[in-house]
C-alpha positions as a Python dict, from the first residue, in 0.01 Angstrom:
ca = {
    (1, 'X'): (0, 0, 0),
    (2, 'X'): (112, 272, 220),
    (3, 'X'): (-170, 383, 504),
    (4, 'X'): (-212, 680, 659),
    (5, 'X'): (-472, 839, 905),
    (6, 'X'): (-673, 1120, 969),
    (7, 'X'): (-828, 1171, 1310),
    (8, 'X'): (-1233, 1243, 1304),
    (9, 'X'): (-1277, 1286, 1661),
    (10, 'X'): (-1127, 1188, 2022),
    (11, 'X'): (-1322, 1163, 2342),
    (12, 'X'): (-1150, 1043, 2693),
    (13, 'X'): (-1222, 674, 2609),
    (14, 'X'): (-1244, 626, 2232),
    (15, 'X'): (-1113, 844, 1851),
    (16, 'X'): (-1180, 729, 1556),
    (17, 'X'): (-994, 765, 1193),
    (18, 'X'): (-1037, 772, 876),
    (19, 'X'): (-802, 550, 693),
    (20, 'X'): (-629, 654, 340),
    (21, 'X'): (-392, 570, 58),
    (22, 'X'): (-117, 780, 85),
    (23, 'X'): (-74, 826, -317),
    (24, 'X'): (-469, 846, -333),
    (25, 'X'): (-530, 1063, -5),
    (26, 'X'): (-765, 1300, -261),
    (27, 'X'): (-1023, 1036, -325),
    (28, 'X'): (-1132, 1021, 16),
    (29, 'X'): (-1092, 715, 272),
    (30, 'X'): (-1099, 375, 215),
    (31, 'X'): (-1164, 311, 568),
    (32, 'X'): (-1203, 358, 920),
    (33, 'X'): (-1119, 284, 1254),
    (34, 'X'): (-1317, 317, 1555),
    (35, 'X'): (-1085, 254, 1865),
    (36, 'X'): (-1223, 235, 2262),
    (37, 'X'): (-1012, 230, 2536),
    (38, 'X'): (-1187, 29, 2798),
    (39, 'X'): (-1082, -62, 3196),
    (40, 'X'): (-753, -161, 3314),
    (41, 'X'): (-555, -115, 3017),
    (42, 'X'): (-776, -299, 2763),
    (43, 'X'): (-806, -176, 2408),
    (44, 'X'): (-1132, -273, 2192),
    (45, 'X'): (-1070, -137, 1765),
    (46, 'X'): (-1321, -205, 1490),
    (47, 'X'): (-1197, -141, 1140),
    (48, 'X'): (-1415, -123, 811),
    (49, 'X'): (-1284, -120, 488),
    (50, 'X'): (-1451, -57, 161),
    (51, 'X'): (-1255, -239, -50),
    (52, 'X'): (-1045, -589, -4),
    (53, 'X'): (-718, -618, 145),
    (54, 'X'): (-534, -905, 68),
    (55, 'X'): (-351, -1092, 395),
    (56, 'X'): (-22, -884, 339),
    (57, 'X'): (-186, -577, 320),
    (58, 'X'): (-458, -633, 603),
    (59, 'X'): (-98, -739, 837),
    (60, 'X'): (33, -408, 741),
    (61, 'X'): (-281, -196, 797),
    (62, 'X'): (-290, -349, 1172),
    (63, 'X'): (88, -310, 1230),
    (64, 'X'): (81, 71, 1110),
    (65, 'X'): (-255, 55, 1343),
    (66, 'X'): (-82, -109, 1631),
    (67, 'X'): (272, 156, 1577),
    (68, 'X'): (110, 459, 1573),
    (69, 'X'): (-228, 508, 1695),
    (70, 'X'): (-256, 267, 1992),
    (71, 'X'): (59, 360, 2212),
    (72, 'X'): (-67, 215, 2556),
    (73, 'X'): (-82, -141, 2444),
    (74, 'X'): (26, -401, 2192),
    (75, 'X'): (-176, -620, 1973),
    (76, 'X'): (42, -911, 2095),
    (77, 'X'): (35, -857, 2471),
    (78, 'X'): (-360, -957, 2467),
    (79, 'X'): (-523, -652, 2579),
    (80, 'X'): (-586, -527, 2241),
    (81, 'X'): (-847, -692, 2045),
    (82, 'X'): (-885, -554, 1686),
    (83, 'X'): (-1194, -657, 1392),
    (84, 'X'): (-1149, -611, 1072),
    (85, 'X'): (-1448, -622, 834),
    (86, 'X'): (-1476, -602, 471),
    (87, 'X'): (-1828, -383, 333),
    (88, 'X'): (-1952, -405, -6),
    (89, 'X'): (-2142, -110, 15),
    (90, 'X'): (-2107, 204, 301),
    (91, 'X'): (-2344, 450, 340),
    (92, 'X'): (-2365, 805, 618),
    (93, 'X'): (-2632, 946, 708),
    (94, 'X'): (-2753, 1245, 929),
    (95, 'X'): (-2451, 1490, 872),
    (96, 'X'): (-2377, 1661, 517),
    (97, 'X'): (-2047, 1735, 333),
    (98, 'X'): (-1931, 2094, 388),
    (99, 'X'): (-1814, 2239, 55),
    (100, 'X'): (-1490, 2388, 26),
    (101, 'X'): (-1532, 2732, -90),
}
């Protein structure tokens, strides 16, 4: 499975992504990543996926993670911390779709 992201939004401490399949990228995400850059170099990133990874897949979705969105830090040098949870069901509320016209 091949990952790719799409940034939502930045701020001076945190961005967040959407997470897709790059042969599927027109069926929306299948996740997301919420990542907050915190005091003296520490990095804090929560990802949620909608559907289950198995152990390969969930190594490559945090080394693609670790390459090319978090550039300050590595997940090995212990000031990145990373969750990864699994969600049966995921549901937004309080902003609507924009068609395409």
């Amino acid at each position: 499975m091949v990952f790719q992201f799409h940034r939502y939004m930045r701020t001076p401490h945190s961005e967040i992504y959407g997470i897709f399949v790059s042969d599927r990228v027109d069926k929306g995400p299948v996740g997301r990543i919420d990542i907050h850059y915190l005091l003296y170099g520490l990095v804090n990133g929560l990802v949620v996926m909608e559907q289950d990874l198995s152990g390969t897949e969930t190594e490559e979705l945090i080394a693609k993670i670790n390459d090319e969105l978090v550039e300050m830090t590595k997940i090995d040098d212990r000031n990145f911390e990373l969750t990864v949870a699994f969600a049966t069901k995921v549901l937004t509320f309080g902003k609507e779709e924009l068609d395409e016209e």
